[in-house]
Backbone as CSV, one residue per row, in Angstrom:
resi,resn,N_x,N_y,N_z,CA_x,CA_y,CA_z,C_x,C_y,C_z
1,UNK,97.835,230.976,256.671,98.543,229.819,256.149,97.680,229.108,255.113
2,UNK,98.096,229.101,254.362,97.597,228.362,252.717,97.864,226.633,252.638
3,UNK,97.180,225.977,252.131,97.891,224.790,252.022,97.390,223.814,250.789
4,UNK,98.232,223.692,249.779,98.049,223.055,248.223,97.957,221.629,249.053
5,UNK,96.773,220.697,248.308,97.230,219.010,248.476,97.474,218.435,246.916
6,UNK,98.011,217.835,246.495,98.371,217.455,244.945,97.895,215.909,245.505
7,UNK,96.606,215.855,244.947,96.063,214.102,244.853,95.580,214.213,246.221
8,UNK,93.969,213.659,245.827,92.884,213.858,246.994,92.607,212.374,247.266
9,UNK,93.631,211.562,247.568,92.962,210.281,247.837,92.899,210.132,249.283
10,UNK,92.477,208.649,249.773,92.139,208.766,251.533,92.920,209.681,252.643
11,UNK,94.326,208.981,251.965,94.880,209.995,253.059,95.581,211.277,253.189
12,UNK,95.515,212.281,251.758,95.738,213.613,251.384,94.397,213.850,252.235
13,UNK,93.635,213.243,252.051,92.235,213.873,252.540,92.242,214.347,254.277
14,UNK,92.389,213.135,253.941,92.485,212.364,255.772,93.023,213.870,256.832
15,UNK,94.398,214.255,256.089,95.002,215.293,256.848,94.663,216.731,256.406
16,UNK,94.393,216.753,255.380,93.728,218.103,255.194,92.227,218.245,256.130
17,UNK,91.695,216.986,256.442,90.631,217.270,257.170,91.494,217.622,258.988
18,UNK,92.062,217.216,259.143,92.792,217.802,260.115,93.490,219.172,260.151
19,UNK,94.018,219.570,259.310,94.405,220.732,258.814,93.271,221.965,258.918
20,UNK,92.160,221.604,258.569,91.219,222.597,258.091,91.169,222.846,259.868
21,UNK,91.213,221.439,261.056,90.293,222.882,262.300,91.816,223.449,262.380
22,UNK,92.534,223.960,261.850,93.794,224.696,262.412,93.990,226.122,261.711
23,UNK,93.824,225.832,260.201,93.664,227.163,259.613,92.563,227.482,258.528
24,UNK,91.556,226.560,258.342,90.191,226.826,258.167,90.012,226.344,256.849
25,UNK,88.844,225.556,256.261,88.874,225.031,255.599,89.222,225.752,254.220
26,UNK,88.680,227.056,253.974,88.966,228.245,253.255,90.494,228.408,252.877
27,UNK,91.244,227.464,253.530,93.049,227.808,253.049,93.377,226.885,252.457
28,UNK,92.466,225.908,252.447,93.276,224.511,251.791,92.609,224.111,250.211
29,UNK,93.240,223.995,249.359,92.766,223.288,248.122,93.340,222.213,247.934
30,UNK,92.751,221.529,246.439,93.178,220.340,245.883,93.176,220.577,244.395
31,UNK,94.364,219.410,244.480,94.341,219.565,242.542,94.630,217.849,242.336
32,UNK,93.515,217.450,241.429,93.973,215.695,240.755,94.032,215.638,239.732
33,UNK,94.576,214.537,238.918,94.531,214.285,237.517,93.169,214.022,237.482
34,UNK,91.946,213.357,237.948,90.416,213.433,238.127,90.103,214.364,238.755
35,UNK,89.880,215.393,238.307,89.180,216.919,239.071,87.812,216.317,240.123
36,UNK,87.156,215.593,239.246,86.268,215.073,240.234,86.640,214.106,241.530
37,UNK,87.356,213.674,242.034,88.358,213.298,243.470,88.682,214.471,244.032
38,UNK,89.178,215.705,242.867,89.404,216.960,244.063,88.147,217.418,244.507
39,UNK,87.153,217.715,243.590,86.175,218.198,244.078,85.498,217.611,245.281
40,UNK,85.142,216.324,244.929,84.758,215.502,246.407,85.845,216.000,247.886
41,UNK,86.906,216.167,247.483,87.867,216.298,248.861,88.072,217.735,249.155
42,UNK,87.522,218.374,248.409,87.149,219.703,248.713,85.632,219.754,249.830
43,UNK,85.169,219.455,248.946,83.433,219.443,249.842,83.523,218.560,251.422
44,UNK,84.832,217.930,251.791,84.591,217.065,252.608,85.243,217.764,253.418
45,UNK,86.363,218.275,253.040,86.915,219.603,254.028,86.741,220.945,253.998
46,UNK,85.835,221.262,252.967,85.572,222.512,253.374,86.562,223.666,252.178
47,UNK,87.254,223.024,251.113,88.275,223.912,250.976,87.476,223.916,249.455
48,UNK,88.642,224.365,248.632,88.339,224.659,247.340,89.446,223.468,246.237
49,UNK,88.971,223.900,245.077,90.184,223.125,243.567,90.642,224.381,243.437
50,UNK,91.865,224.307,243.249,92.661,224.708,242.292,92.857,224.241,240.746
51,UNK,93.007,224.971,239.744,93.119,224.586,238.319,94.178,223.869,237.978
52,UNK,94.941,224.235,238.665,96.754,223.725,238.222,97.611,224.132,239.700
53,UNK,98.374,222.954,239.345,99.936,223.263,240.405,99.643,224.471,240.458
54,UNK,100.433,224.568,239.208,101.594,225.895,239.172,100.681,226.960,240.004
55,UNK,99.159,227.135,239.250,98.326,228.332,239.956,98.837,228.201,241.629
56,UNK,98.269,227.007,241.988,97.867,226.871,243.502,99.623,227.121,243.959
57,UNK,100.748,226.000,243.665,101.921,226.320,244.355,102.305,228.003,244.600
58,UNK,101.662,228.931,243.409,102.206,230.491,243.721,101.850,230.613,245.363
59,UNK,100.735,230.633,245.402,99.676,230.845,246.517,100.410,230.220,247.934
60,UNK,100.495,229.218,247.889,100.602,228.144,249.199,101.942,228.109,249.632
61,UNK,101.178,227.755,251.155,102.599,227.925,252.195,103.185,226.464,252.153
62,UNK,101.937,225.566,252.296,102.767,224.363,252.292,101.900,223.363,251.043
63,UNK,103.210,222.626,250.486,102.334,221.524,249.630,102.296,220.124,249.697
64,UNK,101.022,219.454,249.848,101.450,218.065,250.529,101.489,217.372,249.155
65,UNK,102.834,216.442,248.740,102.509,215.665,247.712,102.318,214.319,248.305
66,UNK,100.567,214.410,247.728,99.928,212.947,247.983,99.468,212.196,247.153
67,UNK,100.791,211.710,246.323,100.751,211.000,245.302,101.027,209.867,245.521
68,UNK,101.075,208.726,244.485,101.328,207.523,244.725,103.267,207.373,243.993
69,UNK,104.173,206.793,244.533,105.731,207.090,244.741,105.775,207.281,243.150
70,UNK,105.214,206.211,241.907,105.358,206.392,240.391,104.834,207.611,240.049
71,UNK,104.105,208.225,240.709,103.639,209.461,239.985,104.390,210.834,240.428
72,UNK,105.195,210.606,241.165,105.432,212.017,242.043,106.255,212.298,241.243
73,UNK,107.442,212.179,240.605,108.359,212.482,239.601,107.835,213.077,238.437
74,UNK,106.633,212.799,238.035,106.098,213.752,236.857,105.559,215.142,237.222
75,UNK,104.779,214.725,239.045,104.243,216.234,239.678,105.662,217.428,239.416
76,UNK,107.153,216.341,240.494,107.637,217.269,240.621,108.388,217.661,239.342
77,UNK,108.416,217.440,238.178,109.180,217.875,236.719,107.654,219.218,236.704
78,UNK,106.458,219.027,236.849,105.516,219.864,236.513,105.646,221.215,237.478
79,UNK,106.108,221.173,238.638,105.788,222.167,239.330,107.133,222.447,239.709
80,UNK,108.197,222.131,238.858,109.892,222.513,239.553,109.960,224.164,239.177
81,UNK,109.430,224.427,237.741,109.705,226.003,238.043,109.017,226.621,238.750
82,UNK,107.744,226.493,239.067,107.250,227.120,240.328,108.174,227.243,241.631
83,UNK,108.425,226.119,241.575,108.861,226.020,243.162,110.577,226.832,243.012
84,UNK,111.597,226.632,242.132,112.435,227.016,241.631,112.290,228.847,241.835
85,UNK,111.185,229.385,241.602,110.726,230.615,241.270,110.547,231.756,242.687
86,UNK,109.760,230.472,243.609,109.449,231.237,244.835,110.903,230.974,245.839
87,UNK,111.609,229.694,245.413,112.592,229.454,246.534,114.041,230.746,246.139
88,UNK,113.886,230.802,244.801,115.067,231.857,244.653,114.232,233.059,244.900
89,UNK,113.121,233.364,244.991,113.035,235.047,245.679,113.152,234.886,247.203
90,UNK,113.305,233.833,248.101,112.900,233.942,249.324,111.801,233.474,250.336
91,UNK,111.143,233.456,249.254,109.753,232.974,249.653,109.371,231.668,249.424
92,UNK,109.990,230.524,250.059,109.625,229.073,249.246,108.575,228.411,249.809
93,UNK,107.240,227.303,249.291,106.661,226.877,249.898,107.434,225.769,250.458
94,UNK,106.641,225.142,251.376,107.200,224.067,251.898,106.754,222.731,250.800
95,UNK,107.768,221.383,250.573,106.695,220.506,250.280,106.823,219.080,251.251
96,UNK,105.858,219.046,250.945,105.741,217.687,252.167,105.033,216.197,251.662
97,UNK,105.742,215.562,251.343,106.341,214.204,250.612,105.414,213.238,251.777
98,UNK,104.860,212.338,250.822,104.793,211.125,251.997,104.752,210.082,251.175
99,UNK,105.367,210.036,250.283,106.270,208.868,248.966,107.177,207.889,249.615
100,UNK,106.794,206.429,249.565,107.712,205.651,250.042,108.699,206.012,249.175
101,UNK,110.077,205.684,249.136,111.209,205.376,248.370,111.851,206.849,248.161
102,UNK,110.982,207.876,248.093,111.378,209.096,247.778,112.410,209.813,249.163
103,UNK,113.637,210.204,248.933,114.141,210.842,249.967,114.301,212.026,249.815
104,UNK,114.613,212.833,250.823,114.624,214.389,250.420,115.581,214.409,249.542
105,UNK,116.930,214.082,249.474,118.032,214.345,248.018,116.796,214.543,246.982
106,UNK,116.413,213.029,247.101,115.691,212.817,245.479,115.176,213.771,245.215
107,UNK,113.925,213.929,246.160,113.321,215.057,245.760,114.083,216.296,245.241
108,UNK,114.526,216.728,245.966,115.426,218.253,245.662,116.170,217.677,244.586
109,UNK,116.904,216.955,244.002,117.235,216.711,243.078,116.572,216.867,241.918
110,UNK,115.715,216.117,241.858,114.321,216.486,240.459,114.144,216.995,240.691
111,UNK,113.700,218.492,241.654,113.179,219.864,241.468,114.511,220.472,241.041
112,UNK,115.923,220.294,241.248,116.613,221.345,241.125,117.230,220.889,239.689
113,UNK,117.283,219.912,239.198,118.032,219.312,237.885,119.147,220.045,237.793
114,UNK,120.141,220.307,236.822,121.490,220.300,236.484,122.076,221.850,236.545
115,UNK,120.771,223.101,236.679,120.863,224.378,236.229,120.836,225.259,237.651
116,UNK,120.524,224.465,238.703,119.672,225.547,239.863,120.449,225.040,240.835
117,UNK,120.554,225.790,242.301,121.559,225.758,242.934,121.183,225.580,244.547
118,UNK,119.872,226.510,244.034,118.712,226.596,246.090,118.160,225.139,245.940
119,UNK,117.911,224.574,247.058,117.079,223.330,247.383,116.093,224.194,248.019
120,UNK,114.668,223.544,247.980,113.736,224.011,248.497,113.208,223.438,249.603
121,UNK,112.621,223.524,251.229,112.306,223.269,251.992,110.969,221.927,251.916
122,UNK,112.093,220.367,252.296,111.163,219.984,251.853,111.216,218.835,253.139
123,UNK,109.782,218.754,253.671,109.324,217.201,254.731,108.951,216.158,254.297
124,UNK,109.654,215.183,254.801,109.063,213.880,254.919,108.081,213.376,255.413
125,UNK,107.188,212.647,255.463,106.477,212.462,256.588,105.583,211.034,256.243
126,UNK,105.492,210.034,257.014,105.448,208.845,256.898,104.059,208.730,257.451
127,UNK,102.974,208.869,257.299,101.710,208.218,258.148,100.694,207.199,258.272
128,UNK,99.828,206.546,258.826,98.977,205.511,258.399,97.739,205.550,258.565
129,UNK,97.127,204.237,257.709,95.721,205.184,257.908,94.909,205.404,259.093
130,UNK,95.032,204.803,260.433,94.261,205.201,261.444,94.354,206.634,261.473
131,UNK,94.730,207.618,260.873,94.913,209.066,260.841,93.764,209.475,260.404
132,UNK,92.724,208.783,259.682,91.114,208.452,259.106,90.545,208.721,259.822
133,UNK,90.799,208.363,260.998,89.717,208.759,262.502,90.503,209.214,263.660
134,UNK,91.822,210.204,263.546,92.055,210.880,264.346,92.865,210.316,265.340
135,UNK,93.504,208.545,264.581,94.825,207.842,265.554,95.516,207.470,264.863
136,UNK,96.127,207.986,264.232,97.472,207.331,262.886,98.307,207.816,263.989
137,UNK,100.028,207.253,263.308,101.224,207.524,263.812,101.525,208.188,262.504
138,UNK,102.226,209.804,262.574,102.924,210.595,261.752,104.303,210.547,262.053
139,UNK,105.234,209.778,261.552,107.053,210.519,261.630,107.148,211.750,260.540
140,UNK,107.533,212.542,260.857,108.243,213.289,259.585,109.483,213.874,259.988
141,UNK,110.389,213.600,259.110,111.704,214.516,258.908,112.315,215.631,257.831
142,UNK,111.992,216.878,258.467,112.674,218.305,257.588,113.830,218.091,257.340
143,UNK,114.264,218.928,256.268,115.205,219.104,255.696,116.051,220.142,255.853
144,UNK,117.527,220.654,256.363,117.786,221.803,256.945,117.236,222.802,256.247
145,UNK,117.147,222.719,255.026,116.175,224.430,254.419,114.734,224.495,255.591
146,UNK,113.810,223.829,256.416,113.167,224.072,256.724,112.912,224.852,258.153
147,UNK,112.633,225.546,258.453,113.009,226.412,259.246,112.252,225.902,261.020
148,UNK,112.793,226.371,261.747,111.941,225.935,263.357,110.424,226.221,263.715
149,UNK,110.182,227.216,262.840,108.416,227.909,262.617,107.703,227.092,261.684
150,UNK,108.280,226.774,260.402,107.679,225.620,259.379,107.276,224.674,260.419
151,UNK,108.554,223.942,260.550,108.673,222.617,261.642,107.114,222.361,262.442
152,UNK,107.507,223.184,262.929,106.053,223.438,264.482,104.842,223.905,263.777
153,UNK,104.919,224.363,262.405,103.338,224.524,261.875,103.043,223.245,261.711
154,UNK,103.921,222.823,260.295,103.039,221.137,259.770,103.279,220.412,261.576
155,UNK,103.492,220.501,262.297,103.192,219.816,263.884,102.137,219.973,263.996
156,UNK,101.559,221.289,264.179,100.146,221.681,264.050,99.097,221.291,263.384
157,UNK,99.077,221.065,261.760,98.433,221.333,261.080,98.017,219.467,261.101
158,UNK,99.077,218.847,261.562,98.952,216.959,261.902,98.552,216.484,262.731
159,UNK,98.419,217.386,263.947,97.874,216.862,265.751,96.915,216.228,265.391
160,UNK,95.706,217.012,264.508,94.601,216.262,264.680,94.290,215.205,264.496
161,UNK,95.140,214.759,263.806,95.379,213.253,262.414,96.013,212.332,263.740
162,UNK,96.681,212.786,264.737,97.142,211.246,265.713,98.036,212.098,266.270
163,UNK,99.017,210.981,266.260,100.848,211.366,266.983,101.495,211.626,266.108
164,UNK,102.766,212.890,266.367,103.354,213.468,265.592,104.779,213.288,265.830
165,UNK,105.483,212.620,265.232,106.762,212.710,266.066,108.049,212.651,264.871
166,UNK,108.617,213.988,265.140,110.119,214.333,264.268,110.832,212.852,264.958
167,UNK,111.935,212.514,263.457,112.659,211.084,263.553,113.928,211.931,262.410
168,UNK,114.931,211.058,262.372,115.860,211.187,261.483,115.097,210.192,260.325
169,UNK,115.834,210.761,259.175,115.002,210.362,257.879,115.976,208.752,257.799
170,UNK,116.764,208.277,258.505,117.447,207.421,258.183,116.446,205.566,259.059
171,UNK,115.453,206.542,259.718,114.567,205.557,260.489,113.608,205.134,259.700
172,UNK,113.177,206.364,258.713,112.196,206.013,257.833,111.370,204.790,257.046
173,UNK,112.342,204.244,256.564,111.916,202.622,256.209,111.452,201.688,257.475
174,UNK,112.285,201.724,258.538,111.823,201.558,259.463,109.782,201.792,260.532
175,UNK,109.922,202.922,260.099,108.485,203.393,260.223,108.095,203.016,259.441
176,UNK,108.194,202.702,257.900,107.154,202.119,257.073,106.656,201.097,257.110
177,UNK,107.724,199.703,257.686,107.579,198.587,258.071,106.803,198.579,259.335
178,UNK,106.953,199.248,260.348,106.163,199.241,261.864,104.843,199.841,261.636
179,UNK,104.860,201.119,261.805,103.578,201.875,262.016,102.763,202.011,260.771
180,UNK,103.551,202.290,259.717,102.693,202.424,257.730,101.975,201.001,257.551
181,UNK,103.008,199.441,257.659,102.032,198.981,257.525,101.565,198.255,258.798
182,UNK,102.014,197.974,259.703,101.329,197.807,260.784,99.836,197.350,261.104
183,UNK,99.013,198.672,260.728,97.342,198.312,261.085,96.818,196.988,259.995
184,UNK,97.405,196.755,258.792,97.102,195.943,258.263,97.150,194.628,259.217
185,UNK,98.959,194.605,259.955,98.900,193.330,260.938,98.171,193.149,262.320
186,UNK,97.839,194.405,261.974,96.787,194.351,263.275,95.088,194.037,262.798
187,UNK,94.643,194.751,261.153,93.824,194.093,262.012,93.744,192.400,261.004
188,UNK,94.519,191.656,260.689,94.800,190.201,260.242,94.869,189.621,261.901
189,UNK,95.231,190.552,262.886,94.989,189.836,263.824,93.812,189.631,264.848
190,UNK,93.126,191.228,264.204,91.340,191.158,264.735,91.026,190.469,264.208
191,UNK,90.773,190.060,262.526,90.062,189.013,261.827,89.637,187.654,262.665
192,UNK,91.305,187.252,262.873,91.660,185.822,263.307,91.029,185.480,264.562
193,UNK,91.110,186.802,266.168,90.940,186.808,267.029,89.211,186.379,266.544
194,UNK,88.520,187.240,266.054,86.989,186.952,265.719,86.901,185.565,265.562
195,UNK,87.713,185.162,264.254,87.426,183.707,263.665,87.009,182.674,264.589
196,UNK,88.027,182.725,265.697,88.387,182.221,266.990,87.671,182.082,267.873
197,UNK,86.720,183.125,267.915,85.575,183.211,268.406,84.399,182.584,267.749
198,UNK,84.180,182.873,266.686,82.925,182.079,265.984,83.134,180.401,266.282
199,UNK,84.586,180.079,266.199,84.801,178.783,266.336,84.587,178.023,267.529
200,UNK,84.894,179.005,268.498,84.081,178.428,269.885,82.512,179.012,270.466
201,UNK,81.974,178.909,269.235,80.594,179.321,269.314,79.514,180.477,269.552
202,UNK,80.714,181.683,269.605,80.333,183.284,269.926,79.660,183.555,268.478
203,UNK,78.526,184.041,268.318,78.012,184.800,267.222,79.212,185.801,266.437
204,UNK,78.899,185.779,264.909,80.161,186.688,264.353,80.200,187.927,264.589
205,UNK,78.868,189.134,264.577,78.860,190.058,265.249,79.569,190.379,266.246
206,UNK,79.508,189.915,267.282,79.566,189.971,268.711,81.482,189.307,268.941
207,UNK,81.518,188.379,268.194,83.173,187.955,267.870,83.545,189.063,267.695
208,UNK,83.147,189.680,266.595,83.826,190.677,266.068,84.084,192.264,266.560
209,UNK,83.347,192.612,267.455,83.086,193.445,268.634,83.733,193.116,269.788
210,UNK,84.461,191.709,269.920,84.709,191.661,271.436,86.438,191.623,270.814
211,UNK,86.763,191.251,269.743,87.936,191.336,269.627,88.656,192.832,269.157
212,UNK,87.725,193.146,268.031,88.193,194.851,268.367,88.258,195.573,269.724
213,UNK,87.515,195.505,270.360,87.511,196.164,271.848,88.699,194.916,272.513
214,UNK,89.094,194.284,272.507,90.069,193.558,273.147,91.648,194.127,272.590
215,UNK,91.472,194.203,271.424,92.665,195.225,270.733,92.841,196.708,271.616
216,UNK,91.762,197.288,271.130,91.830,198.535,271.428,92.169,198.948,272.939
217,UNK,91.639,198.163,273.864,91.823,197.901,275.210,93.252,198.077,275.914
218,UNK,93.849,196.126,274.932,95.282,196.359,275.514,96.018,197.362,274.784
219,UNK,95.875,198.028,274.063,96.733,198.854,273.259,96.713,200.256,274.142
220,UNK,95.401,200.146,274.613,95.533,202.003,275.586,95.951,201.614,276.890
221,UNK,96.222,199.944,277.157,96.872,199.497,278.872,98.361,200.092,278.228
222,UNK,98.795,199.789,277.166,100.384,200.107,277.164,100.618,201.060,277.216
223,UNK,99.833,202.254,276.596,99.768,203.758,276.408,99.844,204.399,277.129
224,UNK,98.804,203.421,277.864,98.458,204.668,279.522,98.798,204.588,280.991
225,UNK,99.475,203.072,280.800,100.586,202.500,281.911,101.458,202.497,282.019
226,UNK,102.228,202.545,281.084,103.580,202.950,280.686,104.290,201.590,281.230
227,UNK,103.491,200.731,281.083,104.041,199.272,281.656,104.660,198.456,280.315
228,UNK,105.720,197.914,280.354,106.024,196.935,279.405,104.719,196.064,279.226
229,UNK,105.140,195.388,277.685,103.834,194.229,277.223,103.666,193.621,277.872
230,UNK,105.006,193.211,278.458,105.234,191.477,279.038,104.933,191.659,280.423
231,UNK,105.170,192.564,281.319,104.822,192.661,282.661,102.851,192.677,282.780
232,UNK,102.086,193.213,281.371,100.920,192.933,281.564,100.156,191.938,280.752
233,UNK,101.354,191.262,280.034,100.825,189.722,279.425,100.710,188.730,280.998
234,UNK,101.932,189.281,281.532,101.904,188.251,282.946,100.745,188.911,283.941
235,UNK,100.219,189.949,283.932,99.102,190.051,285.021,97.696,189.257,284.420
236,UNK,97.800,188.918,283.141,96.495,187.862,282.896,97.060,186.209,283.254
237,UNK,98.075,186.021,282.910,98.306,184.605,282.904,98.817,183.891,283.662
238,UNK,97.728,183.677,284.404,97.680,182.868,285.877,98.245,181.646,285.476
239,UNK,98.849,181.063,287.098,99.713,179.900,286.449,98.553,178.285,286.059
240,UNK,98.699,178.015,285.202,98.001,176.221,284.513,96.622,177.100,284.615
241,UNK,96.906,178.302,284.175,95.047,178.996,283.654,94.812,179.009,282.169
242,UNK,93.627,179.344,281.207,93.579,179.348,279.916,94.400,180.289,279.093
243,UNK,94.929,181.798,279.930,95.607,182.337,279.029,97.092,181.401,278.617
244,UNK,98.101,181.790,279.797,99.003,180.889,279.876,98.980,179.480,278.809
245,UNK,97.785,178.792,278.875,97.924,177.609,277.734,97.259,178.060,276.204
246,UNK,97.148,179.625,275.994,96.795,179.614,274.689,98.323,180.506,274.173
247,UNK,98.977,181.342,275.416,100.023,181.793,275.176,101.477,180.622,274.197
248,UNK,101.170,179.702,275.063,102.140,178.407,274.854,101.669,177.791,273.311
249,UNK,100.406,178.317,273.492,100.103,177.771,271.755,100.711,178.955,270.540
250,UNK,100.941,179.997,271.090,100.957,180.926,270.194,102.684,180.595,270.245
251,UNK,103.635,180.307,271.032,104.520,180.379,271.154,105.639,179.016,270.208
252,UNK,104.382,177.718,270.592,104.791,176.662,269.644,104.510,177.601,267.928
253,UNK,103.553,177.798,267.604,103.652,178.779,266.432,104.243,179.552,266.209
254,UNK,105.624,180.093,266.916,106.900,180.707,266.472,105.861,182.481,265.870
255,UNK,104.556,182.963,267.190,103.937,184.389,266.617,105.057,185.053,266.665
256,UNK,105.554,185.496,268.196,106.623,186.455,268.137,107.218,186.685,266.425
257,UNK,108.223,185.690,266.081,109.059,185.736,265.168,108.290,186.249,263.939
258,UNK,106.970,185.227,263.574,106.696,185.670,262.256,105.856,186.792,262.715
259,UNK,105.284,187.832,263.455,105.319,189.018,263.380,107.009,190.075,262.873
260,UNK,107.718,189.872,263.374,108.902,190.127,263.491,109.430,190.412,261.977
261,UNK,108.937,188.826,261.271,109.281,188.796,259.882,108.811,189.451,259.213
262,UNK,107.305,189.681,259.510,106.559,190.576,258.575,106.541,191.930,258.703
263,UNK,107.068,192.660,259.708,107.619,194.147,259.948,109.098,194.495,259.137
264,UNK,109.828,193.163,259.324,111.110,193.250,258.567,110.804,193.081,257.276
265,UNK,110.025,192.436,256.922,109.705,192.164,255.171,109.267,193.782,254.600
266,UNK,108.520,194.239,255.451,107.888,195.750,254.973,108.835,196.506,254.920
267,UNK,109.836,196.251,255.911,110.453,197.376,255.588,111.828,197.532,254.573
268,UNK,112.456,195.728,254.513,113.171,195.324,253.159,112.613,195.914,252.095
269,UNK,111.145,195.955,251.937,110.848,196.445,250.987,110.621,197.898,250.982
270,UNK,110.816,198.370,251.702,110.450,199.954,251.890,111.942,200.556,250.916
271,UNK,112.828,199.639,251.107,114.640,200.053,251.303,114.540,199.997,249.517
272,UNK,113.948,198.940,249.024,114.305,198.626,247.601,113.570,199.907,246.721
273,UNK,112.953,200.718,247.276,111.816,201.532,246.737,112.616,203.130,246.586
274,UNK,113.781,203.002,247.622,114.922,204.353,247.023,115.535,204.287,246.056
């Protein structure tokens, strides 16, 4: 199994470094408009550059476009007869999109323009960056050209990167708003938790260490208990104890909601980006 990345930034990287323990760093290349970004993301996984698309798409089973959403429309006008070429003999690579706004139509649309008739096998796939160190959330959704063996490879080739989980592409914006940007609201809420701490006199170091590990903590109680939030918000908050009266503070501050807002704002905006 071969695998093209088009644009070596954090997180093309991120998963090709996951990719490589599956089918070896030797299968995977990169190609950037700065050759020097591919080269670095070569040496970091182990793989090689490619000169051009077109070279590398002959070659490869799957291609991740890890572009930024304005640029992907020029990749895919650059590499449509390639892909055009291998999908009408039979042999199509896969490509695998992780472009806000971009939907599979689109895509297959700009690869197929006004003359061509095959759509080519193409995934979605939505991820974030905790995938950097081996805990992102991956959705992706295939496209019926993609077959049940494709499917379960890129499954494979993502384990390492976090959680993998097929969604209908109609959830998508949805995931962008929750899990894509998410860690940002998480960690605006380590920051604060620290702040909070310095303010009642904890060293910032040590703030800042006790609230990451306080994150990380309750986040693997939900994981690994399978307990609702709220049944283990209530096993800390004894009644007229300090949690309970910082809960009531968070609650006069309307957190619930403006978390709420700011998952819905991400993902309003995820919607305007098709």
């Amino acid at each position: 199994m071969k695998i093209l990345c088009i644009g070596s930034g954090n997180m093309g990287t991120a998963l090709m470094k996951s990719a490589a323990g599956i089918v070896g760093g030797g299968n995977i290349g990169f190609t950037d408009i700065e050759p020097s970004k591919a080269e670095t993301a070569a040496q970091t996984t182990g793989g090689k550059v490619w000169a051009s698309n077109a070279e590398a798409l002959s070659e490869a089973d799957f291609v991740f476009l890890a572009v930024k959403p304005q640029a992907l429309g020029l990749v895919l006008e650059e590499i449509a007869a390639t892909v055009k070429e291998r999908t009408s003999s039979g042999n199509p690579a896969v490509l695998v999109s992780m472009a806000a706004g971009w939907s599979i139509a689109k895509i297959q649309e700009t690869l197929r323009g006004s003359v061509w008739n095959d759509n080519p096998p193409v995934i979605r796939i939505m991820p974030n960056t905790p995938a950097l160190i081996g805990q992102g959330v991956i959705a992706f959704t295939p496209s019926p050209e993609v077959t049940p063996e494709q499917a379960e490879g890129l499954e494979k080739i993502l384990a390492a990167a976090g959680v993998v989980d097929r969604i209908g592409e109609q959830y998508l914006n949805g995931v962008t708003g929750l899990s894509g940007s998410g860690p940002a609201f998480v960690y605006l809420f380590i920051e604060a938790l620290a702040d909070a701490g310095v303010r009642a006199g904890l060293p910032r170091d040590r703030a800042l260490r006790y609230a990451a590990q306080t994150v990380l903590g309750s986040a693997a109680m939900v994981k690994e208990t399978g307990r609702h939030p709220g049944e283990l918000k209530d096993m800390v908050a004894s009644p007229g104890g300090t949690t309970i009266a910082g809960i009531a503070a968070l609650e006069n501050g309307a957190f619930r909601g403006i978390v709420m807002n700011a998952v819905n704002a991400s993902f309003e905006r995820a919607k305007t980006l098709e």
